[in-house]
C-alpha positions in Angstrom: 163.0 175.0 122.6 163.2 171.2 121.7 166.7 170.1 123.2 168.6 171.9 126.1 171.9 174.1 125.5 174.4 171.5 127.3 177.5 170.9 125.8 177.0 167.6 123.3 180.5 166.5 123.4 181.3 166.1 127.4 179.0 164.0 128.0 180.1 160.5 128.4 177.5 158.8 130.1 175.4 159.8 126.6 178.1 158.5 124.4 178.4 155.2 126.5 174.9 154.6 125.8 175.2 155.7 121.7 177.5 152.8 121.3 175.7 150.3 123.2 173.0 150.7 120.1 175.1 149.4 117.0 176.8 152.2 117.1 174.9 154.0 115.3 174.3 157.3 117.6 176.6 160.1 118.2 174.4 161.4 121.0 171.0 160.4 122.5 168.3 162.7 123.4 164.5 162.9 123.6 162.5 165.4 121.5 158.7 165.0 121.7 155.5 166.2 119.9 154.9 169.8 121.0 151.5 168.6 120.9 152.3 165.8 123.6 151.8 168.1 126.5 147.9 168.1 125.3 145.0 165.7 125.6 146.2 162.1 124.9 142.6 161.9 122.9 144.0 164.6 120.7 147.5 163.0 120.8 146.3 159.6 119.4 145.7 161.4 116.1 148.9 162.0 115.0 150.0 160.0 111.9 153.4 158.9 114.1 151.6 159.3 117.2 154.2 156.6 119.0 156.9 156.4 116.9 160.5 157.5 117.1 162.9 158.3 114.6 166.3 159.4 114.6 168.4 162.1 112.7 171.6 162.3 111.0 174.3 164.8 112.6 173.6 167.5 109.8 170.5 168.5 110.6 170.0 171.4 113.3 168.6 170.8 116.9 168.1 173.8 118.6 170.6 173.7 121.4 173.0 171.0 120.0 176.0 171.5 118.0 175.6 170.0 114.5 178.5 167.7 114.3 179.0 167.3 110.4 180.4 163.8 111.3 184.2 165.6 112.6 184.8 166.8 115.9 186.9 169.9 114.9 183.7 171.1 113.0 182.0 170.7 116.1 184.2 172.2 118.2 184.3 175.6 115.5 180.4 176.0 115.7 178.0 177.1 118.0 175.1 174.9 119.1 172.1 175.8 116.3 169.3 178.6 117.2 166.6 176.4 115.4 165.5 172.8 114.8 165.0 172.2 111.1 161.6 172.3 110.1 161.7 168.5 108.9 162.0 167.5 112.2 159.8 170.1 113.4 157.2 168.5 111.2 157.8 165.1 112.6 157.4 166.1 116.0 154.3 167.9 114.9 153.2 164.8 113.5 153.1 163.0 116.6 156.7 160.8 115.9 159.9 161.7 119.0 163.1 161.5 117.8 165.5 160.0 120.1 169.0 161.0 119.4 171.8 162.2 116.3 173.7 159.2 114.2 176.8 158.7 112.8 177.8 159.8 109.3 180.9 160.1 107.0 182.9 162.8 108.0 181.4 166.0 106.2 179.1 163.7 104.9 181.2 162.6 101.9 181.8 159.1 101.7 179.9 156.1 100.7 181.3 153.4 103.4 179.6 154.6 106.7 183.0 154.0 108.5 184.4 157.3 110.6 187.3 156.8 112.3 186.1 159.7 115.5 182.9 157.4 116.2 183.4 154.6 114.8 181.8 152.4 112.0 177.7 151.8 113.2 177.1 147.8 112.8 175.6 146.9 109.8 172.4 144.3 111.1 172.5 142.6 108.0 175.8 142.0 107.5 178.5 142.7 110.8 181.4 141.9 109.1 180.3 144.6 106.4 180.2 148.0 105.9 176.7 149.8 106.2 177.2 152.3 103.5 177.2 155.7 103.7 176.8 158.8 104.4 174.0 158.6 106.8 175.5 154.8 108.0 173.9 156.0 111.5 170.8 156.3 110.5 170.3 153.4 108.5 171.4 151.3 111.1 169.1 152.8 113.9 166.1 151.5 111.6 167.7 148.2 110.3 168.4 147.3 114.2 165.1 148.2 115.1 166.3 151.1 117.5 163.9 153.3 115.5 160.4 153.1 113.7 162.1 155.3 111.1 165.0 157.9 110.4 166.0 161.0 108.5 169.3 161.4 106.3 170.5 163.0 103.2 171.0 161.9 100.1 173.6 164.2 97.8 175.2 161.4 95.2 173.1 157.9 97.1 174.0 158.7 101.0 170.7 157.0 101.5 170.2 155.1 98.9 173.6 153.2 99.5 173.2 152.3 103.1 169.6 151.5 102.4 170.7 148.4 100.5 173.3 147.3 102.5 171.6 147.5 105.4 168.4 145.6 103.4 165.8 148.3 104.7 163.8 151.3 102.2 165.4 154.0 101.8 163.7 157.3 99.8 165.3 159.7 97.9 162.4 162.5 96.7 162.6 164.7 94.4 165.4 167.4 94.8 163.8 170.6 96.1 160.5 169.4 97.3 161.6 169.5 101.1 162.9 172.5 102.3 166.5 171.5 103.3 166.7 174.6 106.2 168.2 173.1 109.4 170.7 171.3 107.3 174.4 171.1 106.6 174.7 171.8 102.8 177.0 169.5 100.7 176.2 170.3 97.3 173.1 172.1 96.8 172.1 171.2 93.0 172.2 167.8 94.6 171.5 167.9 98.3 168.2 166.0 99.7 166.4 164.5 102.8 165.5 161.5 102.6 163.9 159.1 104.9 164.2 155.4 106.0 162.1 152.9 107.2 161.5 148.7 107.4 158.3 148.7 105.8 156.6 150.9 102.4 153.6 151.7 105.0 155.6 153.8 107.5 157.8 155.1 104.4 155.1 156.0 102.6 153.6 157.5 106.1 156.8 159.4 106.9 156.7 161.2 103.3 153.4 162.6 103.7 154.5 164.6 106.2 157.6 165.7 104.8 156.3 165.8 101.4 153.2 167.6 103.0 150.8 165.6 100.6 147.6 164.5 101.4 147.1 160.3 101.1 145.7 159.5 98.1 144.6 156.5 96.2 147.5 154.5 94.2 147.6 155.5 90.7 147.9 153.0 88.4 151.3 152.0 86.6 151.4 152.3 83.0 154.7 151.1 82.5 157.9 149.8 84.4 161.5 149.8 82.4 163.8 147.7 83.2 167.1 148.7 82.5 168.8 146.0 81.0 172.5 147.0 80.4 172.6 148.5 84.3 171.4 145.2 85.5 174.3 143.1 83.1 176.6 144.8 86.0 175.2 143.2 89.5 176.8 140.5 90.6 173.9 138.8 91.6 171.8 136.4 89.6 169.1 137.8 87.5 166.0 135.6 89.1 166.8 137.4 92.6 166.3 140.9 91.4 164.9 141.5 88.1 163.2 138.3 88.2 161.9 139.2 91.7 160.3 142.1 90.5 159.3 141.5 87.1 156.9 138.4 88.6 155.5 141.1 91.5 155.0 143.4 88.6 153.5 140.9 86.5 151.0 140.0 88.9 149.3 142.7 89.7 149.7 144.6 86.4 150.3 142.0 83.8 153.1 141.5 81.8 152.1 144.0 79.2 153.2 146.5 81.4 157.0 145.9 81.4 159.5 146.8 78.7 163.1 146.6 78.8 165.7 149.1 77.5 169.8 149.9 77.5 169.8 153.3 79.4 173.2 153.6 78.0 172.3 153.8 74.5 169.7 156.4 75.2 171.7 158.8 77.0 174.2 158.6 74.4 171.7 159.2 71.6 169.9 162.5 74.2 172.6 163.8 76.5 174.9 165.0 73.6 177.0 167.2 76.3 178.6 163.8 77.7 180.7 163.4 74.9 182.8 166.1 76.5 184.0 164.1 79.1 183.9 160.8 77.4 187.5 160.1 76.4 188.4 161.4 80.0 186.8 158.9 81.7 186.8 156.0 79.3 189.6 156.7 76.8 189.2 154.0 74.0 187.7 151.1 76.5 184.6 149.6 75.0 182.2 149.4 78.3 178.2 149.1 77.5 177.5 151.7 80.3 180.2 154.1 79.0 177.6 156.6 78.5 176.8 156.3 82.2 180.4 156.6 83.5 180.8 159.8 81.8 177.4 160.6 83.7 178.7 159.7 86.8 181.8 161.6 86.2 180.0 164.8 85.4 178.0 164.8 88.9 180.5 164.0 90.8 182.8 166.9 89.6 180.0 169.5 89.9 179.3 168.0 93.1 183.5 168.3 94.4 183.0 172.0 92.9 180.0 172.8 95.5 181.0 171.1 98.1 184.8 173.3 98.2 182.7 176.2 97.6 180.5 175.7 100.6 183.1 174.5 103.0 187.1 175.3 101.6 187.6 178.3 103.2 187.2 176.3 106.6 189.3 173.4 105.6 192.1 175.8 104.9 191.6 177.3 107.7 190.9 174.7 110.8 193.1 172.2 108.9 190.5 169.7 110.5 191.7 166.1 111.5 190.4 163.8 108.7 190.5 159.7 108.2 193.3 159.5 105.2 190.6 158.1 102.5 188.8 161.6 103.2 191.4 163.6 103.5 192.2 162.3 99.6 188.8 163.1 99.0 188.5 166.6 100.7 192.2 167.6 99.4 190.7 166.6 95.6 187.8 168.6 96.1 189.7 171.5 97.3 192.0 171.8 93.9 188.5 171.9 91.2 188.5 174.6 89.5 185.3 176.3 87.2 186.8 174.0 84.2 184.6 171.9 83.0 181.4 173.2 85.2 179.6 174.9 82.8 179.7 171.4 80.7 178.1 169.4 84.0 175.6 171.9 84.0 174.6 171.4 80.3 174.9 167.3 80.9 172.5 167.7 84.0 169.9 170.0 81.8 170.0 167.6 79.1 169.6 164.2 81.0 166.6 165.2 83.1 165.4 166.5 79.9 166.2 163.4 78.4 165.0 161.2 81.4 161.6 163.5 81.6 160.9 162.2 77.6 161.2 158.7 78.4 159.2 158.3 81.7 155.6 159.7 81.7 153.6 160.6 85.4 152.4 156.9 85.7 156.2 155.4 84.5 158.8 153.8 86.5 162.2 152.9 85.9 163.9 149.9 87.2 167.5 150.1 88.2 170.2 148.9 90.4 170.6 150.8 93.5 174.1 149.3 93.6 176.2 146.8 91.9 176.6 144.1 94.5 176.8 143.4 98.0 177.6 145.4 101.0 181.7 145.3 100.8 183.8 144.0 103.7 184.8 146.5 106.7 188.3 148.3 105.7 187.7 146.7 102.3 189.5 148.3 99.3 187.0 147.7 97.0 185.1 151.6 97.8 188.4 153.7 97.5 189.3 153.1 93.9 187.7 154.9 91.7 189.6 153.5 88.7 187.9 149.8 89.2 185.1 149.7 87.7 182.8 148.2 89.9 183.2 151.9 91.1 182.6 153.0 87.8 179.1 151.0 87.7 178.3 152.0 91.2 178.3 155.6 90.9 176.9 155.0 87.4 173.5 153.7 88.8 173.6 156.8 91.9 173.7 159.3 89.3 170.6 158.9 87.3 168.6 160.0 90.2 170.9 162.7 91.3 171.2 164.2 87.8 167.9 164.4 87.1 166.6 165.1 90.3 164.3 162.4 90.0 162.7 160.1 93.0 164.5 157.0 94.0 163.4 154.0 96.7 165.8 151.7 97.3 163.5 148.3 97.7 165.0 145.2 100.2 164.5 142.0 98.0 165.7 139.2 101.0 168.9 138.2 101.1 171.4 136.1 98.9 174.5 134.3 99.7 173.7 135.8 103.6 173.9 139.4 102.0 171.2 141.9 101.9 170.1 142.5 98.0 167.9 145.2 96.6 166.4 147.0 93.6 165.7 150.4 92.9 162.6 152.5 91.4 163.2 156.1 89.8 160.1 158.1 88.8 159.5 161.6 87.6 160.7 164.7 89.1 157.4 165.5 91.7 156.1 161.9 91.4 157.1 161.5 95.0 153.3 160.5 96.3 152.8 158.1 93.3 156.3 155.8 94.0 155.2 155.7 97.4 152.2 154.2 96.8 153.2 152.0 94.5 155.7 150.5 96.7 153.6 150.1 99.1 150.9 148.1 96.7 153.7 145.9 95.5 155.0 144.9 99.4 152.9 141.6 99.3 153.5 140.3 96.0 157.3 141.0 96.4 157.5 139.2 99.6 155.6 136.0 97.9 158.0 136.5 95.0 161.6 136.9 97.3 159.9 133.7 99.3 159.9 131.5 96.1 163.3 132.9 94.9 164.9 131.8 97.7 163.2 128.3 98.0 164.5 127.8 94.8 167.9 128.3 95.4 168.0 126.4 98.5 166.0 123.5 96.9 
């Protein structure tokens, strides 16, 4: 057994101490290496020998009630039998995880804010949100709390706080960890992903998880840049296309980069879209329309799972939620099967589509969102008519559609606010986009450095 059958939620001296960190833990606790009991020779091995790592609250502990980010859901549920095996194979690995993070209620939401625990600090930015869902666990890692830490990522819920909170944050491949141990959202969607402060330990961490050997960086062949995505930060070009082009540049040569507009390319390859176009868009002229509709398509299909999984329990508990997710949950709750068999055919086509235009050695540059980290009770995450929400679920779904990989890359800061970028590679291309992360670190640091010399000079 790797935690003890105590009830999680009386004890205050534990929460006391949760807070004290950022605010990022729901409970602390210490789970070590069932290897640690053996020679510290033998010990010393371990890839994470050392290292700790924290999980977000919808993963099982055996022992511990998996919270699901809502008290009444804990209260309804019995502490879990078994710890998920990705933890198991972190603790096998050497790492000790230290405690469970705060998360969007249910896990659906994209603030990080939870009105039971509280809103975790962001490090890079206090007087902004961290993102969500896994806000907790981002936190942990940007604060230095942790080496590293374990979320999920459904429609960005690692990808989003990775950025805000300026750290990596890796969402693999959808189905190539076994997601056992975990609170299910939407499971044509649901992942685990990882973060971390540097591409060694990331790339360290997914080994394990990935259960992949370490193997030498294959080379790129070619990185696109997708131009009508990036037309939609609000950032200047030089800090994050720039950034990365120069890094890219440098170690690759220039021949090496191409630039595209995803938009026209799903329009001319994801026929199925056209279905929801005029529901989404109606007769406005935007150059990412294509990707809206994209967007739109995920996140019905991933409403539809997500009441399928967990309605009957709503209904029935009539759970207290925050109002913005009560909204959400109540939404959810009235899809019905129209339109899901048209989602399925846009998701089929686009990774189809997304397969034909990246090869094994390919990577595709995108935004991971459009701008910076939003202010704390900000409105500017709750409409989903504006359309900077438009653009920002626009970017989240490419990955999520397609089940592709997606890292979320820290490029420095701008204006005092954490900026990023975000590389997408083919579905089981985990190990290469780690390692090529990792080989870029040094020229992108040189790169950010001179960036940001120019703008204060």
């Amino acid at each position: 057994m790797y935690g003890s059958s105590r009830d999680r939620w009386r004890n205050t001296e534990n929460m006391a101490a949760a807070v004290s960190q950022c605010g990022a833990f729901i409970e602390k606790f210490v789970l070590k290496s069932p290897s640690s009991s053996s020679s510290s020779s033998s010990s010393q091995e371990l890839p994470l020998n050392g290292l700790t790592f924290a999980v977000k609250d919808v993963f099982d502990v055996e022992g511990y009630v998996t919270g699901f980010g809502n008290p009444d859901w804990a209260r309804t549920h019995s502490a879990a039998t078994s710890t998920a095996p990705a933890i198991t194979a972190l603790l096998r690995a050497g790492a000790t995880c230290v405690g469970k993070t705060v998360l969007d209620e249910m896990a659906y939401g994209v603030s990080g804010e939870n009105k039971h625990y509280g809103t975790p600090t962001n490090p890079s930015a206090p007087d902004r949100v961290p993102g969500g869902s896994s806000s907790g666990s981002a936190v942990a890692v940007g604060a230095g709390i942790v080496d590293f830490s374990l979320g999920t990522d459904t429609g960005g819920s690692v990808r989003i706080p990775a950025s805000y909170c300026g750290i990596f944050g890796f969402r693999p491949s959808h189905g190539v960890i076994e997601t056992t141990g975990v609170i299910p959202m939407a499971q044509s969607f649901d992942t685990i992903g990882w973060f971390a402060r540097d591409p060694v330990l990331l790339n360290q961490v997914g080994r394990i998880l990935l259960q992949i050997p370490q193997t030498d960086p294959l080379r790129l062949s070619r990185i696109i840049i997708a131009e009508d995505c990036f037309n939609h930060v609000s950032l200047p070009s030089d800090r994050t296309t720039g950034v990365l082009a120069n890094s890219v540049k440098k170690l690759f040569g220039g021949d090496v980069i191409r630039k595209t507009r995803l938009g026209d390319y799903v329009v001319q390859n994801v026929p199925s879209l056209k279905h929801f176009r005029y529901k989404v868009i109606g007769n406005q002229d935007y150059d990412t329309e294509s990707l809206v509709s994209l967007s739109y398509s995920m996140r019905l299909l991933v409403r539809y799972q997500l009441k399928n999984n967990h309605g009957e329990w709503v209904r029935t508990v009539k759970p207290d939620f925050d109002l913005r997710m009560s909204e959400r949950v109540q939404g959810a709750l009235t899809t019905t099967e129209k339109d899901i068999e048209h989602c399925h055919s846009v998701k089929t086509e686009f990774r189809d589509a997304l397969s034909a235009l990246l090869g094994d050695c390919e990577i595709l540059a995108i935004p991971t969102v459009p701008g910076p980290p939003p202010k704390l009770q900000s409105e500017a995450l709750v409409s989903s008519k504006s359309f900077r929400n438009r653009s920002y679920f626009s970017f989240l779904s490419v990955a999520a559609l397609s089940g592709f990989c997606q890292v979320s890359i820290p490029l420095g800061n701008h204006d005092g606010l954490p900026v990023s970028v975000s590389l997408v590679a083919k579905l089981g291309s985990d190990g290469f986009l780690l390692n090529f992360v990792e080989s870029l670190d040094e020229t992108i640091k040189e790169q950010i450095e001179m960036a940001e010399q120019l703008i204060s000079s």
